[in-house]
N, C-alpha and C positions, 0 to 999 in steps of 0.2 A: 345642481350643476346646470350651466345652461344648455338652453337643446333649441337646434334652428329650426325657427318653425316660421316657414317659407309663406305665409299669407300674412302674416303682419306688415305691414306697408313699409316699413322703414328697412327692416331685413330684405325685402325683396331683392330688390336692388342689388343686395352684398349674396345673391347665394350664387351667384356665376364664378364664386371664390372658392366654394366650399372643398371643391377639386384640384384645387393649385396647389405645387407643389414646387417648390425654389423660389416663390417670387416675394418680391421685398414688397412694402407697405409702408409709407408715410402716414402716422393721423395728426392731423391736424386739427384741434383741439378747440371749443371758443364760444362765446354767444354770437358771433357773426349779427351783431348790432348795430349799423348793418356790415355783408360782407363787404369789405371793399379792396382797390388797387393794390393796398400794401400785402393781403392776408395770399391774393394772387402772388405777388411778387414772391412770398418764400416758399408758395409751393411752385411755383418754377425754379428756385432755385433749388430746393429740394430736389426735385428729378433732375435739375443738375449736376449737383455736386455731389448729391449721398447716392447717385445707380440707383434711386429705387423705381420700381416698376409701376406702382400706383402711387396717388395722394388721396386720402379719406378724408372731407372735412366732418369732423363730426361736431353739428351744430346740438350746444346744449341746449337741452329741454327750459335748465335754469342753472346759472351759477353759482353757487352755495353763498360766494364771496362776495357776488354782487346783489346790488338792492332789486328785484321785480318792476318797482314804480317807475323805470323809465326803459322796462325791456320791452321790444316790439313782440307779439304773439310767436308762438314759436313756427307757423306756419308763413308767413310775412319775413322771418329770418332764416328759413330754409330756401324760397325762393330766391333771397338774394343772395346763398352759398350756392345754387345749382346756377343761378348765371356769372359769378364772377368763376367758378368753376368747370365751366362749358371749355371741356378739353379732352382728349379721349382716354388721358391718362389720369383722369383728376374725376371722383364720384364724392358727390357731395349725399348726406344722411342725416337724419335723426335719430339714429341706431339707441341712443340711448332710452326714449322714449318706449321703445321696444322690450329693450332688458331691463326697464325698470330701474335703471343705475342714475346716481345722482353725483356721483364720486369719480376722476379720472381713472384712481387706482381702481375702483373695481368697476368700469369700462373696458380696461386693458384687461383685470384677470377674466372678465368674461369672453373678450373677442380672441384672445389665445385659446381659448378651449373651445371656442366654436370654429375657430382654424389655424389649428393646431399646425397645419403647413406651412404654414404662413409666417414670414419674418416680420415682424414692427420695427418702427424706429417712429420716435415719440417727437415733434415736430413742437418748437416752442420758442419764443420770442425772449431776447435779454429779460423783457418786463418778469416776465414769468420765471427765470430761472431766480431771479432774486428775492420772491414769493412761495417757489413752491416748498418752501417746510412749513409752511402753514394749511397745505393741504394735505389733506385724510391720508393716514400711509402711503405717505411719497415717498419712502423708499424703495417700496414693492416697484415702482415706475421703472426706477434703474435695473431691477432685477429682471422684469419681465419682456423689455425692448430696450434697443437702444437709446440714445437721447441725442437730438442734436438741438444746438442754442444758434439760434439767428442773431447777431449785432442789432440792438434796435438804439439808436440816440432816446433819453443819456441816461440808458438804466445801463448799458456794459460794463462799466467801470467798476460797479458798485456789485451787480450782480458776480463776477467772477471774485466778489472778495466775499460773499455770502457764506451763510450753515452750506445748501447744498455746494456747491462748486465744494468748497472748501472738503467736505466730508468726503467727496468721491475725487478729489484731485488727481492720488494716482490712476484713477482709469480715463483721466484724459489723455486721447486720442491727437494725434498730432493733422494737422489741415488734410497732408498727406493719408492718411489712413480713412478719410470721411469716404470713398467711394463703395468702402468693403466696411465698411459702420458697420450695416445690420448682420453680418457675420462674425462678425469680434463677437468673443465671448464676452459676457456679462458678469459686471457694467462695463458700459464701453460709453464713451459722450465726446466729443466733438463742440469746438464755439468757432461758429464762421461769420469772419468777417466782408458782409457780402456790404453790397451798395443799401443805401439806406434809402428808404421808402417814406416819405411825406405824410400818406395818407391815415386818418386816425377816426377810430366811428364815433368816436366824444366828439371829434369839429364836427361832421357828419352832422349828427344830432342837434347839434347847434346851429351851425347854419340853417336846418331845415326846421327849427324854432325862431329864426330869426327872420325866417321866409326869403333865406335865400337857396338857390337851388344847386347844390354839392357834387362837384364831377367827383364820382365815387368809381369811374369806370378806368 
């Protein structure tokens, strides 16, 4: 079981949490390769549209699904999730780094039982909702926080015709319901069609292979 243990660098930061009690929680999930404009963009709409009180980004250590050979060190992609994240409601971590977890699903089963007061609501991009049955018990995901899906061009279309959408359709949440999201009983999911965001860490990377220099801010 996990247990906080307040000197680990990454936990640090998350133990002013450990005491809350009602307050909701966005994570924001990712390799932040790097973090950029767009990743800002839905957590401010996060704390707009779903009430919640925080946005976690949690930068992964490594993405199971993606290749290594062109991920920047994980310390170089924390830096750039703690400055596109410079906000007083938005803590950016490498929490997982900490708990040893490699897997979404059991990121979330472990940050529920380290606070346990604490509401989730699981923060994720069309791209991702059309993907994730291809990761590690992604259904525990629904069970354990809420879920909201960002509009991202031009995976929506396809992704609400996906396994997951599909599988959990009756507990889609009507736009109306997205502010009281992480109170709904589980599953509960929500897809908001928010304004769409340009910015992408593939051109990012590219451009700065190509030596040109990438407004990421």
């Amino acid at each position: 079981m996990a247990r906080f243990a307040p000197g680990k660098a990454a936990l640090r930061p998350l133990g002013r949490f450990r005491g809350s009690r009602g307050q909701t929680v966005g994570l924001l999930g990712g390799s932040f390769n790097p973090a950029h404009a767009g990743h800002r963009h839905i957590a401010e709409e996060a704390l707009r549209h779903l009430g919640v009180d925080w946005v976690w980004w949690l930068v992964s250590p490594q993405n199971p699904l993606k290749s290594p050979a062109e991920m920047a060190p994980l310390a170089a992609r924390l830096a750039s999730a703690a400055r596109m994240a410079h906000h007083p409601r938005m803590v950016a971590t490498a929490v997982e780094s900490d708990l040893g977890t490699v897997y979404s699903a059991e990121t979330l089963r472990q940050l529920t039982r380290l606070f346990p007061h604490l509401r989730f609501v699981w923060l994720m991009g069309a791209d991702n909702l059309g993907q994730i049955s291809r990761w590690r018990a992604w259904e525990t995901l629904y069970a354990r926080a809420a879920v909201a899906v960002f509009a991202r061009a031009p995976y929506s279309g396809t992704a609400l015709m996906g396994r997951a959408a599909q599988k959990f359709r009756a507990a889609r949440l009507s736009d109306a319901a997205s502010r009281t999201l992480a109170w709904h009983r589980r599953p509960a999911w929500v897809f908001l069609r928010i304004r769409l965001h340009p910015a992408s860490a593939t051109a990012i990377r590219a451009a700065a292979r190509s030596g040109f220099v990438a407004d990421n801010a």
